[in-house]
Structure formats: C-alpha cells, structure tokens
C-alpha positions in Angstrom: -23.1 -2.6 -12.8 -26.0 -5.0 -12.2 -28.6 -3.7 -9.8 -28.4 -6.1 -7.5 -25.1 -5.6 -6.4 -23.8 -3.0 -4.6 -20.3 -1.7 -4.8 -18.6 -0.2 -1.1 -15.7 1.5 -1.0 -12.9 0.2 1.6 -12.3 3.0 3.7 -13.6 2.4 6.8 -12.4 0.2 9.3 -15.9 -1.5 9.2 -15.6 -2.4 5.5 -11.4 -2.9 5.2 -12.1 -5.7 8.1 -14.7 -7.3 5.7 -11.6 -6.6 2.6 -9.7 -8.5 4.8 -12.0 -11.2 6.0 -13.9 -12.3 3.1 -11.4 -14.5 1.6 -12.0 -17.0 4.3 -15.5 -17.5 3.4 -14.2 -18.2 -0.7 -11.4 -21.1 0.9 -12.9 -22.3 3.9 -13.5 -25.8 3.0 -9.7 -25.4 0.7 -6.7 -27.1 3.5 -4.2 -25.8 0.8 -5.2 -21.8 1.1 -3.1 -20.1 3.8 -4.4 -16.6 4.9 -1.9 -13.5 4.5 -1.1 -12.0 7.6 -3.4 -8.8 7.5 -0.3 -6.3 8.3 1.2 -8.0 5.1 -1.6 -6.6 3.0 -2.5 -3.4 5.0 1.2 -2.2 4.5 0.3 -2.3 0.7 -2.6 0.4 1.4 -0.9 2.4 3.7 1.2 5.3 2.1 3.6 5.6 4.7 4.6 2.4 4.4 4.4 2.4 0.5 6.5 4.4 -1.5 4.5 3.6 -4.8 2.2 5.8 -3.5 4.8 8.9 -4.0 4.2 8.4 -7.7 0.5 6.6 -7.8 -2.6 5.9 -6.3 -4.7 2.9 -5.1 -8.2 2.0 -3.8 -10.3 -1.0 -3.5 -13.6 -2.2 -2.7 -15.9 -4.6 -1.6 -19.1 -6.1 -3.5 -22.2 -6.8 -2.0 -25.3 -8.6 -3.2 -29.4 -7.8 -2.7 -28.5 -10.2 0.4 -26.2 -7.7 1.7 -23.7 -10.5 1.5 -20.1 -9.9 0.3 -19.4 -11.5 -2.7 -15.9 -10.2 -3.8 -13.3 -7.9 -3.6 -11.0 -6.2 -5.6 -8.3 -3.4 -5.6 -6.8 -0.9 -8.0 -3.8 0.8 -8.1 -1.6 2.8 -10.8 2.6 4.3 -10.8 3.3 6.7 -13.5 6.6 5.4 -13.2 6.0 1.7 -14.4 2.6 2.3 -16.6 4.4 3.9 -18.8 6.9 0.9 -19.5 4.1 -0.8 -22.0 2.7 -0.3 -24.8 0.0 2.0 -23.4 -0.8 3.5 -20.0 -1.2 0.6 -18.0 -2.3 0.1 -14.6 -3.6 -3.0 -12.6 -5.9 -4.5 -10.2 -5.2 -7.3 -7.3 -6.3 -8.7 -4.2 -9.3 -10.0 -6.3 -11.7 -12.5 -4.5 -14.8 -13.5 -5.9 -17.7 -16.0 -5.8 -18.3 -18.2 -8.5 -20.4 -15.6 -10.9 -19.0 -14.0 -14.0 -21.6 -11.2 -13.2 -20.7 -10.6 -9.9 -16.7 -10.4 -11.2 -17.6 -8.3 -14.4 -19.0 -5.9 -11.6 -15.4 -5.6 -9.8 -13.0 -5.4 -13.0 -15.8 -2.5 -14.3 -14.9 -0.3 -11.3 -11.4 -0.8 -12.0 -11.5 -0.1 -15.6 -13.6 2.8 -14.5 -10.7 4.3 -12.0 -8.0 3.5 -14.1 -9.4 5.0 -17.0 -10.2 8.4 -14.9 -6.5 8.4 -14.1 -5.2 8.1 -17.6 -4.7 4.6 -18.2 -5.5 2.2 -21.2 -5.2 -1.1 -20.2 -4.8 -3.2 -16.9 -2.9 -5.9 -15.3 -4.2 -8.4 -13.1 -4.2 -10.2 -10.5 -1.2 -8.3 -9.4 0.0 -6.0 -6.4 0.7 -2.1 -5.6 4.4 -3.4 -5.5 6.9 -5.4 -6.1 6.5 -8.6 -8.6 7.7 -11.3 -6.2 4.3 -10.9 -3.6 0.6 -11.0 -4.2 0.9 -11.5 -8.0 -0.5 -13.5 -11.0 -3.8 -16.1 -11.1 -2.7 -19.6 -9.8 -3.6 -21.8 -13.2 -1.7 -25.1 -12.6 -0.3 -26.6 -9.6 -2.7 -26.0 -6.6 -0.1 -27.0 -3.7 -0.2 -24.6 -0.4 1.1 -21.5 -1.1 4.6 -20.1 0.3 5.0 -16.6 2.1 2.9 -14.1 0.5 2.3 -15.7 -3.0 -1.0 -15.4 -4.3 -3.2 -18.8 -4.2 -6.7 -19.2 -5.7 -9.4 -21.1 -7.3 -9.4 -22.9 -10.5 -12.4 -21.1 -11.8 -10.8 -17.7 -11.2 -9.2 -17.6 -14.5 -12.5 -18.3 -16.5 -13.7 -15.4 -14.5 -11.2 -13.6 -15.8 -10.7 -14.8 -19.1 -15.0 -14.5 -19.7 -14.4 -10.8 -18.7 -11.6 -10.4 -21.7 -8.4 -11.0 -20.0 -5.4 -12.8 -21.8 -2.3 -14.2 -20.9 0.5 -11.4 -20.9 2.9 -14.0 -19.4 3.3 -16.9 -17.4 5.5 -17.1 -14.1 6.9 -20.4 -13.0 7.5 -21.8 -9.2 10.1 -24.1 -9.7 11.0 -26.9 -7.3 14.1 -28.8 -5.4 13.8 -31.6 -3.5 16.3 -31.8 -1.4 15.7 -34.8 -0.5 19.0 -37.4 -0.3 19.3 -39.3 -3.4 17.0 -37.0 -5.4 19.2 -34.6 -6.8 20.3 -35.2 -10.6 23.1 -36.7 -11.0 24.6 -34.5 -13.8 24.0 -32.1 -11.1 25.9 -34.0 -8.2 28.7 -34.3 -10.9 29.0 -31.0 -12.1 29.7 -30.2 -7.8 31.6 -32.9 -7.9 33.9 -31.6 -10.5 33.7 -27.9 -9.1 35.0 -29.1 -5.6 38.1 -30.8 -6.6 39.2 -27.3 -7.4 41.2 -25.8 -4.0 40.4 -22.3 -5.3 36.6 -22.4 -4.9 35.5 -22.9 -1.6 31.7 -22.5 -0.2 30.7 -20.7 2.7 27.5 -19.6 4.9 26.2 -16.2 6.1 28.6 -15.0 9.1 27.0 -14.0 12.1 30.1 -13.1 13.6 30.8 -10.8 10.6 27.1 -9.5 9.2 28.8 -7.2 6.9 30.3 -8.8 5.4 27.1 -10.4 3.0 25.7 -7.3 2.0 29.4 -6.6 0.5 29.8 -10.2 -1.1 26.1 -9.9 -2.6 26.3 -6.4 -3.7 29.9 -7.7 -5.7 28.3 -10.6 -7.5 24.7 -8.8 -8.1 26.2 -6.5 -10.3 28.5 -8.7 -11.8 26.2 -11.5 -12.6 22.8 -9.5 -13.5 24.3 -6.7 -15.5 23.4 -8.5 -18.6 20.0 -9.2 -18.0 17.7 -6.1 -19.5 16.1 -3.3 -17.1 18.1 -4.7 -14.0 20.0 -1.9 -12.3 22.9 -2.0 -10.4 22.4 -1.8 -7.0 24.1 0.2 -4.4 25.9 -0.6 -1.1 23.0 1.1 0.8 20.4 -0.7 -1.1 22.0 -4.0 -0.2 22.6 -3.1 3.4 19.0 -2.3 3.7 18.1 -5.6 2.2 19.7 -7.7 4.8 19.2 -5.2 7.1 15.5 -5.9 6.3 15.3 -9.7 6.5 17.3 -9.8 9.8 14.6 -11.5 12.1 14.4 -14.0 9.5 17.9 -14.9 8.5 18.8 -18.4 8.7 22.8 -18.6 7.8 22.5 -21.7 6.4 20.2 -20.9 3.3 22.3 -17.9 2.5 25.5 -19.4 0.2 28.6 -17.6 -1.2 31.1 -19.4 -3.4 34.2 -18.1 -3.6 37.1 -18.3 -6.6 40.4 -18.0 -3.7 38.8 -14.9 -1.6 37.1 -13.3 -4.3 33.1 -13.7 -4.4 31.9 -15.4 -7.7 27.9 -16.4 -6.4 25.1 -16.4 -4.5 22.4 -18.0 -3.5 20.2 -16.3 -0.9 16.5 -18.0 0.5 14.4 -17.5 3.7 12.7 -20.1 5.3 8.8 -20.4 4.2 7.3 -18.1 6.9 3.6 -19.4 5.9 4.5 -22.8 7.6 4.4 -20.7 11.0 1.9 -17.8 10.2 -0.9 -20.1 8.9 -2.5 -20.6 11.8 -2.2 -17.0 12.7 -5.6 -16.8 10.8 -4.5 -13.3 9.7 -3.4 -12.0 13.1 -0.1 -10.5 14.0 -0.5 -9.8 17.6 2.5 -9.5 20.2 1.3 -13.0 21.2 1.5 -14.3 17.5 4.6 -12.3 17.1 6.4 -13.8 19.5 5.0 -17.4 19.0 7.0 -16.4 15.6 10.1 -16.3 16.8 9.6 -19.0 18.9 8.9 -21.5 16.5 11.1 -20.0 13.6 14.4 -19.6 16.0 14.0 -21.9 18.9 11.5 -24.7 17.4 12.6 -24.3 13.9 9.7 -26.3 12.1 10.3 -24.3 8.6 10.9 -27.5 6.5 10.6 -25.3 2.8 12.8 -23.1 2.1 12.1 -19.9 -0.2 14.6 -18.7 -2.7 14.8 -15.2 -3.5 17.9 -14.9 -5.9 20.7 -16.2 -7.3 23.3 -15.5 -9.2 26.8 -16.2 -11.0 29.7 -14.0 -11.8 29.6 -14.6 -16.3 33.2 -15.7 -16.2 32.8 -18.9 -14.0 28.6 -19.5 -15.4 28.4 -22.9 -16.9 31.5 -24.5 -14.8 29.7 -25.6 -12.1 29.3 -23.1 -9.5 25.3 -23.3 -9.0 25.4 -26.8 -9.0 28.1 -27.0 -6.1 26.3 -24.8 -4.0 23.2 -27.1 -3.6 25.3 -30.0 -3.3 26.9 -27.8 -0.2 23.3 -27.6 1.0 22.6 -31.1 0.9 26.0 -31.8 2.3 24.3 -29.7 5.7 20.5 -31.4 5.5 22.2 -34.2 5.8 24.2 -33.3 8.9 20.6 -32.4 10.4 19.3 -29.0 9.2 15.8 -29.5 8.3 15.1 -28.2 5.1 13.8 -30.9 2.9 13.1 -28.8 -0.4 13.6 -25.3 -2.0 10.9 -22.8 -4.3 11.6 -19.9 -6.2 9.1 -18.3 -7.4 8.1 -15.9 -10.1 10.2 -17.2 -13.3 8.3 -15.5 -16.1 8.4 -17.5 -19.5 9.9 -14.0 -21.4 13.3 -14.9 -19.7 14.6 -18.0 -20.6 18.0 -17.6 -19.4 16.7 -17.4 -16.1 14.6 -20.8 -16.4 17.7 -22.4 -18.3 19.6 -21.3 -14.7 17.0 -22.6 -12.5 17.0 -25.9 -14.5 20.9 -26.5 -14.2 20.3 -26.7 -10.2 17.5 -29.4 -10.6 14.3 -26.9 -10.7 11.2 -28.4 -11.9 8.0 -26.5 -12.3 5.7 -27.3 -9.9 3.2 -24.3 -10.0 2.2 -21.8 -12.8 0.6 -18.4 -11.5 -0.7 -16.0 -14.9 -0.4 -12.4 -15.2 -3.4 -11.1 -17.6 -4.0 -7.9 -19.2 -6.9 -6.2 -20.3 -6.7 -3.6 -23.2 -9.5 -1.2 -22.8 -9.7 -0.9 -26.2 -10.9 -4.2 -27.8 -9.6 -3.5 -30.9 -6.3 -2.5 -30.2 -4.3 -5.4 -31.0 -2.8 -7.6 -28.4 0.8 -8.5 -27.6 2.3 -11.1 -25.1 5.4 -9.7 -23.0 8.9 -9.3 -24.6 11.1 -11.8 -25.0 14.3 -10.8 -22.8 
C-alpha cells in the first residue's frame, strides 16, 4: 500500500461512524444520491442479524491519507456456500466509496485481495453485498437517476477505478421502467389485457387485508409453478413465504400486490413495494423513533410514495404468452386512474445471462432505464476470464 495512506480497520464505533458517514462528503454536491439508512447497512455487519455469517465472514475498513482525511472505504466478505458456485473460490467486496484516485482505490481492493486470499479465495466480486443480490449490488454505469430503496448509486468514474485496478464485466443488471402514466402504456400491451379480460374465467384481484393469508398461499402456488424452470431457483416453502409477507408487513400497500386468477385457481403474480427512499432520504441516514414514526406517517397516512418497486413476478407456464402479465398492469392503471398515486414502476436487477426474464419484463412495457455492473477480479492474471452463464 502507498505510504501515505493509511488503512483503519472498522471496528470501533469511532471509525464505523466515519464507514458510515464518509459517503456524504463523495455526493454532497450530487441531488440524485440518496443516503442508506445506517440500520440498513449495519444489519449487514451484524451476525445476529445475518445469517451469511453462519457460513462466512466479513470486515471492512476505512482509508485515510497523510492529511488524516478519509478518502474511501471498502468492505469484504466471503460464504463457503456461494464461492464455491464459480469457477474458483470466489468472494467479494462492497460498500466501496472512494475519491477520485486510482491509488487511493488500488489501496482498498489490495486489502481485499489480501483477506480473501487468507481465507481461501481466488477471485472477487465487486461492488456487491454480504447478501442477497437485489440490495447494495453492482457499479451504476449508465442511467444516473436517483436511486430506489437500497440499490447502490455512484459516480461515473467509479468504474475506471475499477476497471484501471483489473476488474471486468462478469455481467450486467438491468433496472427496467413503466410509466404508468395514462396513455403511455403500449398499445400491443393494452390489447393483449384487452383480449385476456373478455375471458369470465380470469379475473384480477388485490392483496386482502381482511384475509392476509391468503397471499402467502396464492404466491407460494404460482412461485413454484412459474419459476421451476428457471435454473438454480428452489422451490419455496409455505414457511418461507409466510415469512416473506410476514416481513414486508409495515410496508404493504394492497394495491401493488396483484393475483390473476384462471376461475379460483391462482395463475400470477405480481408483487412491488412502494419506493421507501422517497421517504427515508431526508432521514440523512437516521432511523430514530422520531424518523420511524415520521415513516409511517408519510407512507400510511400522507402516502407521498409516487414509484413503486417491483420485486417479482411471475406466470403459471400454461397461461405465459396469453396475456396474463399484460392484464395485470392494465388492472393497475385501471386503479391510478381512479386516484392511487403511483405514476411509474422499477424492477431492478435483470442480469443480461437471463434473457427470458428481460423478454418477460419487455412484454409488460419495461424499458431499461439504468445499468448497474457486477465486476470480477481473478487473482490470477493469467487465468483466463469468463463472463457469467447464459441461463
């Protein structure tokens, strides 16, 4: 590492605040960054709150120059589980901030090609999180919009610093787009719902508040209907799906969770959130009982959530391709414009190595508005490099 910076170890509470904090000094003349909320991220370090940890490790660091000024942070973190599902031992880093100085950010990728390689792996991924895909992952590359709920957002110039270090593209994921906007839908898509609606056996319906249960049961139905084709998905429990709903409860809205139905029989769904950084953003970071219940108030009482977030979708294989996905965003729109105030829709992380997924998120009018990159790093320079499977 150069000499004149010095690399600290977040451990303390003294230097995780400055983890946490220095990203504001990188973006503070950037309106489109949005701040994570600082339980978001500390929930990720915290092994009682992650169970990657059962099977892994993690640790992270800040930078400092000869100023003692912090110029960048970085984590890294490892699951024998997953690094083991690539061609070598591969483990990752994230949460990686920097200044503008390939120096400075060959200092922080060193240190985690240092740990990673103590721990038995051969290669890293990166930016990326100690978790699951769809938060705090990829390098923003192309469409530099505000961010939704914990998706990763960052400057332009991070992926030279990145690529100058000997990154390269593993894959791209796509955020795709719907505006739902009256008038702007396709109108292949408004006559596919057209067509789909004519038929009395399908009907459309909402989340039930009066009956809660009863979505975890449609959704586990169709999940494992609809995705068992798609490689390394597994099917998922009742418990599992229980727990899911069970987890997004203070931020259910029934109208952006869809079921279609062939008579009473579940054939789809289409399940979002409302984008919870249009409230936390000017949180700054904080999640205080004062912020917590400023929260609710504007989420349930206010409702100023304009953009929703979709997490997943899906069709039973025997009614794909008849109109199904199409008629549920049409039964969306037919709401908005009854008043709800959802104008459009995202749906993040899309990777190009699944093209029947994008061809799905076409069909109901997504366009790709931002493109986040996953890189990799072999530690060996002359092992040759390959892009992510095709699935």
């Amino acid at each position: 590492m150069d000499k004149s910076f010095t690399l600290i170890e977040a451990i303390s509470k003294k230097y995780i605040k400055e983890f946490l904090e220095f990203p504001t000094s990188i973006y503070r003349n950037d309106n489109n960054w949005i701040r994570p909320l600082d339980k978001d991220i500390e929930n990720i370090f915290n092994p009682k709150k992650n169970k990657f940890f059962k099977r892994g490790n993690a640790i992270r660091w800040v930078l400092k120059n000869s100023d003692n000024k912090i110029v960048g942070r970085i984590a890294a973190f490892y699951d024998e589980k997953t690094s083991q599902k690539n061609d070598q031992p591969t483990g990752g880093c994230g949460f990686f901030d920097c200044i503008h100085d390939n120096i400075a950010a060959a200092a922080l990728f060193d240190a985690a090609k240092e740990w990673l390689q103590n721990k038995g792996m051969e290669a890293m991924d990166g930016p990326v999180n100690f978790g699951s895909r769809e938060n705090f992952w990829g390098c923003l590359s192309e469409g530099f919009f505000e961010p939704v709920y914990n998706m990763p957002y960052n400057h332009k110039y991070y992926n030279d610093l990145f690529e100058n270090y000997g990154f390269q593209n593993y894959f791209n994921q796509f955020t795709f787009h719907v505006d739902f906007a009256a008038g702007n839908l396709d109108p292949v898509i408004s006559k596919y719902a057209a067509s789909i609606r004519k038929d009395s056996a399908i009907s459309f319906k909402f989340h039930n508040k009066k009956n809660p249960q009863s979505t975890p049961n449609y959704f586990l139905e169709v999940f494992n209907a609809a995705w068992d084709k798609f490689p390394g998905v597994k099917p998922i429990t009742h418990a599992q799906s229980v727990a899911l709903f069970k987890s997004m409860k203070q931020i259910i809205d029934p109208k952006l969770i869809i079921f279609a139905f062939h008579y009473k029989k579940p054939i789809a769904f289409f399940v979002m959130i409302p984008d919870l950084y249009q409230i936390t953003k000017k949180f700054n970071g904080n999640f205080n009982i004062i912020n917590k219940l400023r929260f609710l108030y504007d989420l349930k009482v206010r409702k100023i959530c304009t953009r929703s977030l979709g997490l997943i979708f899906g069709v039973i294989p025997e009614f794909q391709g008849k109109g199904i996905a199409e008629g549920m965003i049409v039964f969306m729109e037919d709401e908005i414009a009854k008043g709800i105030n959802y104008t459009d829709l995202e749906m993040n992380w899309i990777g190009d190595f699944n093209p029947r997924m994008i061809k799905l998120v076409e069909k109901i009018g997504g366009e790709v508005r931002k493109t986040h990159i996953t890189y990799r790093y072999l530690f060996d320079q002359n092992k040759e490099f390959h892009r992510a499977k095709i699935v």
